[in-house]
C-alpha angles and dihedrals in degrees: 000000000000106000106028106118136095114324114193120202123191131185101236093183148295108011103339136099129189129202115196102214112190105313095340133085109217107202117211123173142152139276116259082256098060094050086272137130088223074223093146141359113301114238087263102057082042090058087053099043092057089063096052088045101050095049083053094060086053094056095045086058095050095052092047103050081056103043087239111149106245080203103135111007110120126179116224124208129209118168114190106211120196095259085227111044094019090231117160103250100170143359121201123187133204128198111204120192136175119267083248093072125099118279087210099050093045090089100045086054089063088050090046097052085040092066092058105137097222083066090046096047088051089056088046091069094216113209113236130212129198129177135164118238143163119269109237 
């Protein structure tokens, strides 16, 4: 899968962290209430953003491989958190189109966003791994 190598993340002061993916630096901090600039996403809104974002490529490809204008569809996000633990619970997704777009094509968009991997990678259940070792 594209994207799947090394990613390096440093701590370049005060709230922030940075991770260097490929050739592109993705910037996360705080908000000003958590110590924070609120300068950039925190890791979490960036977690969440990845899932809109991926269903959205989905949807780019489907309307380009069928010269369909992607002009006015928008995907909507709405996580629902456990208001205790703040734990995701549920995602939902909505893909909103102009009234322009093809009636026939409105359902498979659904199955095509459906198939984003980051969703995918989150069922999975992937199993994680940190240690602690000595920079070389």
């Amino acid at each position: 899968m594209a994207g799947a190598s090394e990613i390096v993340v440093t701590l370049p002061g005060g709230r922030r962290v940075d991770a260097q993916v490929g050739a592109h630096v993705v910037h996360t901090d705080q908000p000003v209430s958590n110590g924070g600039e609120d300068a950039a996403p925190t890791p979490f809104q960036l977690f969440l953003a990845s899932l809109g974002t991926c269903a959205g490529i989905f949807v780019q490809g489907f309307c380009a491989s069928r010269k369909l204008s992607p002009e006015g569809i928008r995907i909507v996000e709405r996580p629902e958190l456990d208001p205790e633990t703040g734990v995701l619970r549920s995602v939902e997704l909505r893909i909103e189109v102009p009234a322009s777009f093809p009636e026939k094509y409105r359902e498979a968009l659904v199955r095509v966003a459906d198939q984003c991997s980051v969703k995918r990678a989150i069922q999975a259940q992937p199993t994680f791994r940190v240690e602690t070792v000595v920079a070389p």
